[in-house]
C-alpha positions in Angstrom: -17.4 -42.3 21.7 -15.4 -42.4 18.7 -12.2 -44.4 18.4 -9.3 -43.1 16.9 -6.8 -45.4 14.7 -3.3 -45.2 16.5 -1.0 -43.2 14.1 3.0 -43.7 14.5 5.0 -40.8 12.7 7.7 -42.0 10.2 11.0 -40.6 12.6 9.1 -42.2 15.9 9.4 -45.3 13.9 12.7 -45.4 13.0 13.8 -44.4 16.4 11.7 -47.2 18.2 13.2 -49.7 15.7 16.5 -48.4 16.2 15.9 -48.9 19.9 14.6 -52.3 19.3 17.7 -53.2 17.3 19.9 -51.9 20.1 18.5 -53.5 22.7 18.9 -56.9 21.0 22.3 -56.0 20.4 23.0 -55.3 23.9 21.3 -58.5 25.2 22.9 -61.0 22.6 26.2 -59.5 23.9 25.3 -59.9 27.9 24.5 -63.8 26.8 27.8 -64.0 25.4 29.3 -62.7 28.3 29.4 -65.9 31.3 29.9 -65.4 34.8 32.3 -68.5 34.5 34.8 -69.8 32.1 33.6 -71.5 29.2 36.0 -73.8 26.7 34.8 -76.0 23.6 36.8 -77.9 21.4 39.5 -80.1 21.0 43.2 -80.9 22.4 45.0 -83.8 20.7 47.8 -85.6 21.9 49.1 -88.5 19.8 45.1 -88.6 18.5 43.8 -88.8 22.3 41.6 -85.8 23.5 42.3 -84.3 26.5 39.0 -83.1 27.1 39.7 -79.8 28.4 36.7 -78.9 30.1 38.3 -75.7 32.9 40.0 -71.9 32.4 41.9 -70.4 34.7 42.5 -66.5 34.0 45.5 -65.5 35.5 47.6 -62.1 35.9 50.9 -62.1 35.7 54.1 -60.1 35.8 54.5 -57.5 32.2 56.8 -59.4 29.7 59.0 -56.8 27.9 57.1 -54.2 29.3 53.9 -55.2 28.2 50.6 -55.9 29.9 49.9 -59.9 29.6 48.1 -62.9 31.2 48.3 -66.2 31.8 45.3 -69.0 30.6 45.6 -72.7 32.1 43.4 -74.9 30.4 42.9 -77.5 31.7 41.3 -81.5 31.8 40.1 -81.2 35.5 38.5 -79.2 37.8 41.6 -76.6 39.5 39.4 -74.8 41.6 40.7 -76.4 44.6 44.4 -76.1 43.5 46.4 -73.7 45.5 49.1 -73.4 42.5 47.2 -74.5 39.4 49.8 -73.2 37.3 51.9 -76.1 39.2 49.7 -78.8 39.4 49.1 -78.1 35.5 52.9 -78.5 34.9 52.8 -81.7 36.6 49.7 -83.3 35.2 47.9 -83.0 37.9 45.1 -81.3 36.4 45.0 -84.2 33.8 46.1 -82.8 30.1 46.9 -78.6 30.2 48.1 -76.1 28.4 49.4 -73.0 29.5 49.4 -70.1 27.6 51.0 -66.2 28.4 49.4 -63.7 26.1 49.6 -59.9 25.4 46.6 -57.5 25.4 46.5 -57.6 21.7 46.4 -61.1 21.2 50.4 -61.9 20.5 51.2 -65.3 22.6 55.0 -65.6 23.9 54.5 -68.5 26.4 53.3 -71.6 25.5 53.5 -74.9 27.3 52.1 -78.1 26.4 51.1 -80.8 28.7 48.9 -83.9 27.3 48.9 -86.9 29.5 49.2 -88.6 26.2 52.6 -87.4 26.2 55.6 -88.9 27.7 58.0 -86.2 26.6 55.8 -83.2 28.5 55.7 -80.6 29.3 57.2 -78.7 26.5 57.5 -75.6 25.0 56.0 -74.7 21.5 55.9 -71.2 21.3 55.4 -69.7 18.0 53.3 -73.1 16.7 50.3 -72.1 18.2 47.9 -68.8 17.0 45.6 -66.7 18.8 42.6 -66.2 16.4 39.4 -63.2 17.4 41.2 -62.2 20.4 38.1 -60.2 22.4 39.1 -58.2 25.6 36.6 -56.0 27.6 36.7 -54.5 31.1 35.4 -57.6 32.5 35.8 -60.7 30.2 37.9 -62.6 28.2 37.6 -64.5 24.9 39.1 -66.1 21.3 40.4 -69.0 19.7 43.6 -71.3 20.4 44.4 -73.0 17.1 47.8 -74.8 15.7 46.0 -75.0 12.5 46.9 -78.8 12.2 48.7 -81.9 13.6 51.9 -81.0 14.7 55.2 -82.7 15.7 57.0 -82.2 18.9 60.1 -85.1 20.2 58.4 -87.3 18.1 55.0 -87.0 19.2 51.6 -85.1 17.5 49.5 -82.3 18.8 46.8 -80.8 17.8 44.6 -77.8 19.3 41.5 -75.7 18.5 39.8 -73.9 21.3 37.4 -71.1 22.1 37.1 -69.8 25.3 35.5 -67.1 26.8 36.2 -66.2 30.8 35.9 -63.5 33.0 38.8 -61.3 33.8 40.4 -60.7 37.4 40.8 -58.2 38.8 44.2 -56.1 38.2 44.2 -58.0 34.5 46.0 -56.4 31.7 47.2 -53.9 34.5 49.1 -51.2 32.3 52.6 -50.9 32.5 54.1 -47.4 33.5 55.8 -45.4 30.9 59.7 -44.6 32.1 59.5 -41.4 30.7 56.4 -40.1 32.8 58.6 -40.0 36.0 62.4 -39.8 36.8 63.4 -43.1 38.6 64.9 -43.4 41.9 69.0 -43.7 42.4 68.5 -47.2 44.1 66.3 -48.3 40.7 68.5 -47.1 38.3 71.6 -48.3 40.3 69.4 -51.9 40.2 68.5 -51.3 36.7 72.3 -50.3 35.4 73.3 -53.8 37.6 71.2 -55.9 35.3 72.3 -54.2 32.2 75.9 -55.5 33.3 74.4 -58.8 34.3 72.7 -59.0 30.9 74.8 -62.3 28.8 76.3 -62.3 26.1 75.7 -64.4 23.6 79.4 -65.2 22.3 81.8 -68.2 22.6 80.5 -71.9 22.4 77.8 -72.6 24.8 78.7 -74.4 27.8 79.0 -78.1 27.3 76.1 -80.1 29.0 78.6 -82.6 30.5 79.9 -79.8 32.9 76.1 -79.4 34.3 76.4 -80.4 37.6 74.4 -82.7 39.0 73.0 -83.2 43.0 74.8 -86.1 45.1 73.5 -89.5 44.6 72.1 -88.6 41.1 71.9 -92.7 39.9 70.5 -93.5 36.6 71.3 -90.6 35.1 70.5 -91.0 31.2 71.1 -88.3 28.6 68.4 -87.8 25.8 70.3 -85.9 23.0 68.0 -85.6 20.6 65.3 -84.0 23.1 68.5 -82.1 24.8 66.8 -83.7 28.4 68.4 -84.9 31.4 66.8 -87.8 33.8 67.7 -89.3 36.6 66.7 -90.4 40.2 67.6 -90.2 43.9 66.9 -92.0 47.1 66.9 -88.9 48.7 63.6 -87.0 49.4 62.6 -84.1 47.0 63.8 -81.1 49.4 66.8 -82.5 49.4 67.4 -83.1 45.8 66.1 -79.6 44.9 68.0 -78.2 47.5 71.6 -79.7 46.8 70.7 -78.8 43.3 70.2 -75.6 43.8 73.2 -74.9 45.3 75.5 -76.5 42.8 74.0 -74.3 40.1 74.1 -71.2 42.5 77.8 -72.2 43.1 78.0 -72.4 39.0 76.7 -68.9 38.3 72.7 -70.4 37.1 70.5 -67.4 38.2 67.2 -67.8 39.2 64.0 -67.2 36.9 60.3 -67.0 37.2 58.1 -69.4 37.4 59.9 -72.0 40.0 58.3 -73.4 42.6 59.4 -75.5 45.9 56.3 -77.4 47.8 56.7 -80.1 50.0 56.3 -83.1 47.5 57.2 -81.7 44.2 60.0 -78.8 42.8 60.2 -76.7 39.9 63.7 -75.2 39.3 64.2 -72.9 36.3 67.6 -71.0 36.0 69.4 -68.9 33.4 73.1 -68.7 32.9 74.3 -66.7 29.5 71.8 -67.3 27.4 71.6 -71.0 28.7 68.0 -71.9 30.4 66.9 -74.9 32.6 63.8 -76.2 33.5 64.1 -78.9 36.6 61.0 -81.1 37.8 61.6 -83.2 40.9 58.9 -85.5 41.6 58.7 -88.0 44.4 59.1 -91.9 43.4 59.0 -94.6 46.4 61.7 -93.4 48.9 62.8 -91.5 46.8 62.8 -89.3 43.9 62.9 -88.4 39.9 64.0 -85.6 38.3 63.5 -84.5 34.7 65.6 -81.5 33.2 64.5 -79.5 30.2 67.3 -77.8 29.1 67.7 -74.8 26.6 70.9 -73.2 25.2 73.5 -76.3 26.2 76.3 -78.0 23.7 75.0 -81.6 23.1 77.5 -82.4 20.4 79.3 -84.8 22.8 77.2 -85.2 25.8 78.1 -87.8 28.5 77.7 -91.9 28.5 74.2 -92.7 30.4 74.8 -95.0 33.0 73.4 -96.4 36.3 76.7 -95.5 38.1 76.2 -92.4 40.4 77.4 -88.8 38.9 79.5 -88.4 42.4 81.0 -85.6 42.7 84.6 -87.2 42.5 83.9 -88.1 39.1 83.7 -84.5 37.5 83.0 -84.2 34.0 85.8 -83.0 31.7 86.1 -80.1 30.5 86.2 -80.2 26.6 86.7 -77.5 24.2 84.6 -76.7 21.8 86.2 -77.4 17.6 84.5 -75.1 14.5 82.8 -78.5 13.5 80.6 -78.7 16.9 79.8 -74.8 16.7 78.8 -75.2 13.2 76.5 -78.2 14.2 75.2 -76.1 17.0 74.7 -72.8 14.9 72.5 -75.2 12.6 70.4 -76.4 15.1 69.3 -73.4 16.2 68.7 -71.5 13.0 66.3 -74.1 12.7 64.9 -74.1 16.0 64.8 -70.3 15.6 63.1 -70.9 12.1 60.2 -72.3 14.3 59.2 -69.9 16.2 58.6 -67.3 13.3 56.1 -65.7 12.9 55.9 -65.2 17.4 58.9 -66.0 19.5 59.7 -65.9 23.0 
């Protein structure tokens, strides 16, 4: 019996090598796709790595009518965390960062939260990049950079991180267009409410001093240069947050996203024309402490720190406002605004 040689036509060839190539193409992409969150890199606070090892992939309300997420990195292991987004705030999770992102990559929420880092969390939106931003049906991926050591209150950050993590389901859910369908008479009625709700940003701002403050508030101490607020209570956490809340209800402070009541810590955030808050109550001994971020405020004359309780028959003064504290003010945020360019929130 005679044996043929095996003879492979010049177009078979090229189509099994082109099928070869495609193949190897399709299984180097299913290897870059995990079943689980993967980060490497670093996160430096004040030169300490906070050895973010764990992703959480979150979805999350639209922002300006867009589609977005929400990624918590974070130091320690959050898959028994109810609320990791809370736990993360409070360093619970070790060193974290938070991070809301659109579909195309543009970040407008960034907080930062090193245990290095006394003056934490804090916002530093706009100093932080999203670099190869990758998003499939089902996954995830790119690179968190700052591009350098960077200053925030005094202290230095520094992050570069790739990530890759699958998605959840609903992610990136998109947002329906207005015009596709009339809206109902009770919408529009809401949406014409907030329109008339919606601040104006005219007038000086109102003067920090005027901020109320719970009963029994001792210790209070006012950090202008960080535009924070500290104090502590002997009453429990509930009732701090509680009386707190409805002083600024009582004030006009509207209620945001993103706050939080559990039964041994409270996050507060409020809004008041153009003015934002951010309120962490955290239990100490008996009693309590309570750190408020504040956004928006006049510092130019804030009150005397003192160990005295801000009782409520001491009210502040009301001052107001001369052109040299509004020009002070408008410089400080042109160049608090100048920070945020090229992304802003």
């Amino acid at each position: 019996m005679k044996h043929y040689p095996s003879v492979v036509s010049p177009s078979l060839a090229i189509l099994l090598a082109a099928l070869a190539i495609n193949m190897s193409s399709w299984s180097l992409q299913a290897q870059t796709l995990p079943d689980n969150p993967v980060v490497k890199g670093t996160f430096l606070g004040d030169g300490k790595d906070g050895k973010i090892q764990h992703l959480v992939v979150q979805t999350r309300e639209p922002f300006s009518d867009k589609a977005a997420i929400r990624l918590i990195f974070t130091e320690k292991d959050p898959s028994k965390s109810k609320k990791p987004e809370f736990d993360a705030a409070f360093k619970k999770l070790g060193s974290a960062l938070m991070i809301s992102v659109f579909k195309d990559g543009g970040i407008f929420g960034c907080e930062v939260a090193h245990t290095a880092h006394e003056k934490s969390p804090f916002s530093a939106v706009g100093e932080i990049k999203m670099i190869d931003f990758k998003v499939t049906e089902t996954h995830v991926s790119g690179q968190l950079a700052t591009g350098g050591e960077l200053d925030a209150f005094d202290q230095k950050w520094n992050v570069d991180l790739t990530f890759s993590a699958p998605l959840p389901k609903g992610a990136f859910v998109a947002v329906a267009d207005p015009a596709s369908a009339m809206p109902k008479k009770a919408d529009a009625d809401a949406a014409s409410e907030e329109e008339r709700e919606k601040p104006v940003d005219a007038g000086p701002k109102m003067p920090v001093s005027e901020l109320p403050l719970p009963a029994g508030a001792v210790d209070v101490e006012y950090k202008k240069v960080v535009e924070h607020i500290g104090f502590r209570s002997d009453a429990s956490v509930s009732v701090v947050a509680n009386d707190f809340s409805a002083k600024l209800k009582k004030q006009g402070w509207k209620e945001t996203p993103g706050g939080l009541m559990a039964k041994t810590n409270a996050i507060l955030k409020r809004k008041l024309n153009g003015a934002e808050l951010t309120i962490m109550v955290q239990p100490a001994g008996k009693g309590c402490t309570v750190k408020i971020f504040t956004q928006g405020l006049d510092w130019s004359n804030p009150p005397t720190s003192s160990s005295s309780p801000s009782a409520e028959s001491k009210p502040a003064k009301s001052k107001t406002t001369d052109a040299e504290s509004i020009e002070a003010e408008a410089n400080r945020l042109i160049k608090e605004a100048m920070k945020q360019i090229p992304a802003g929130f």
